[in-house]
C-alpha positions as CSV (number, residue, x, y, z in Angstrom):
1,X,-17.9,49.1,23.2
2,X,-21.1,50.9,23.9
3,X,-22.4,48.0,25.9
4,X,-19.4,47.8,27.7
5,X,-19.6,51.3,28.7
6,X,-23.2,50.8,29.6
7,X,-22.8,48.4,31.7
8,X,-20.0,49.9,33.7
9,X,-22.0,53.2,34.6
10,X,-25.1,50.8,35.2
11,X,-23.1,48.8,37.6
12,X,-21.4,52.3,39.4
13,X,-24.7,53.7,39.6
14,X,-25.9,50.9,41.3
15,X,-23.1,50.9,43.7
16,X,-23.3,54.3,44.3
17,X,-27.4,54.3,45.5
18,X,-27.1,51.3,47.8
19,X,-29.0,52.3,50.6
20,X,-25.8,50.8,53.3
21,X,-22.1,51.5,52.9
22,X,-21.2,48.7,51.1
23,X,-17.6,48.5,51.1
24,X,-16.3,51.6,50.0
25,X,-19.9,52.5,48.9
26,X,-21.3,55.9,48.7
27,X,-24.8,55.3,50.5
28,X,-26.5,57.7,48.3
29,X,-29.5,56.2,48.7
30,X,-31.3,58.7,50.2
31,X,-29.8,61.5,48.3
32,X,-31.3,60.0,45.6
33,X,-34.8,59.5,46.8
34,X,-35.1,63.2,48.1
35,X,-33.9,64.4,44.5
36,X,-36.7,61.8,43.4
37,X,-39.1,63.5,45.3
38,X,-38.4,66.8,44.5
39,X,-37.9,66.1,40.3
40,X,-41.1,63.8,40.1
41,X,-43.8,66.9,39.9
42,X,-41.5,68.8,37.9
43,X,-41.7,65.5,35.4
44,X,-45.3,65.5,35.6
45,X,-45.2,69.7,34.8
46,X,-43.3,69.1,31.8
47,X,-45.3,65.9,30.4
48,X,-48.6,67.8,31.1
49,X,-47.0,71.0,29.1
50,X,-46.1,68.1,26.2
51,X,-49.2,66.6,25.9
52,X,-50.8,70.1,25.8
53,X,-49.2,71.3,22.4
54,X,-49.7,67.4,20.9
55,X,-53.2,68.4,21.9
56,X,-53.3,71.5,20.3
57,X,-51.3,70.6,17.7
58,X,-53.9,67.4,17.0
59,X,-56.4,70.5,16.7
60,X,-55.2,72.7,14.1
61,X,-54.4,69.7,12.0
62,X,-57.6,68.1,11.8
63,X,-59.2,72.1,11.5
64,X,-56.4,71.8,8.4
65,X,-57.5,68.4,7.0
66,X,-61.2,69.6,7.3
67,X,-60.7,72.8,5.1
68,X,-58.6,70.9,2.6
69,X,-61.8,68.0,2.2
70,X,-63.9,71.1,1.7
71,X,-61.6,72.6,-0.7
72,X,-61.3,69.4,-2.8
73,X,-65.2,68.6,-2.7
74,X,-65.5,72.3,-4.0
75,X,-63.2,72.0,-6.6
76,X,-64.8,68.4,-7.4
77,X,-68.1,69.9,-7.6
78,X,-67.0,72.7,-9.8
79,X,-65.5,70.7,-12.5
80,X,-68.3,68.9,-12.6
81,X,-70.3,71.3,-13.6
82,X,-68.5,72.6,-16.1
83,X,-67.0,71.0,-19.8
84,X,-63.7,69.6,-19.4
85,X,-61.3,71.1,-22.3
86,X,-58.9,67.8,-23.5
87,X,-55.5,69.3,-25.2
88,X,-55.1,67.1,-28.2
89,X,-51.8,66.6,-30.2
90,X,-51.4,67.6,-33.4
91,X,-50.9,64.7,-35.2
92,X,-54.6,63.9,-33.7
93,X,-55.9,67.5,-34.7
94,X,-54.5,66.3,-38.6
95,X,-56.4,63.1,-38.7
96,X,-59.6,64.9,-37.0
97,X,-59.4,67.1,-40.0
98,X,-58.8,64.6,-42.6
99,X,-61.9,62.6,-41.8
């Protein structure tokens, strides 16, 4: 249904910007060219504006991704240095005692 639909406002869109009447066409052709004109640097405004914030955004995330790297080799480094403490059960603190 949704192709069918499609394909109908396709078709009357095309109809409707045929540059000559065509019979019982609109001729909106140039309507539509002006409006062109006019929206094309206001497309360009808002993709500029878009690609901005990815920018931006791009930024703070790798600023984020470097501080969390440091974070870990800091924490990695710290363990390291000092003794690990390894919870045992108690069935395993009964046979360390037994032996």
């Amino acid at each position: 249904m949704a192709i069918i639909i499609g394909l109908v406002f396709l078709a009357l869109s095309v109809w409707a910007v045929l540059p000559f009447a065509f019979p019982l066409g609109l001729g909106w052709g140039g309507e539509v060219l002006t409006v062109l004109k006019g929206g094309l640097p206001l497309l360009g405004l808002f993709i500029g504006l878009i690609a901005v914030f990815i920018g931006i955004a791009d930024l703070k995330d790798k600023a984020e991704a470097k501080k969390e790297e440091e974070a870990e080799k800091a924490k990695a480094a710290s363990s390291e240095s000092s003794p690990r403490y390894v919870p045992c059960t108690l069935f395993e603190r009964s046979e360390r005692t037994q032996t």
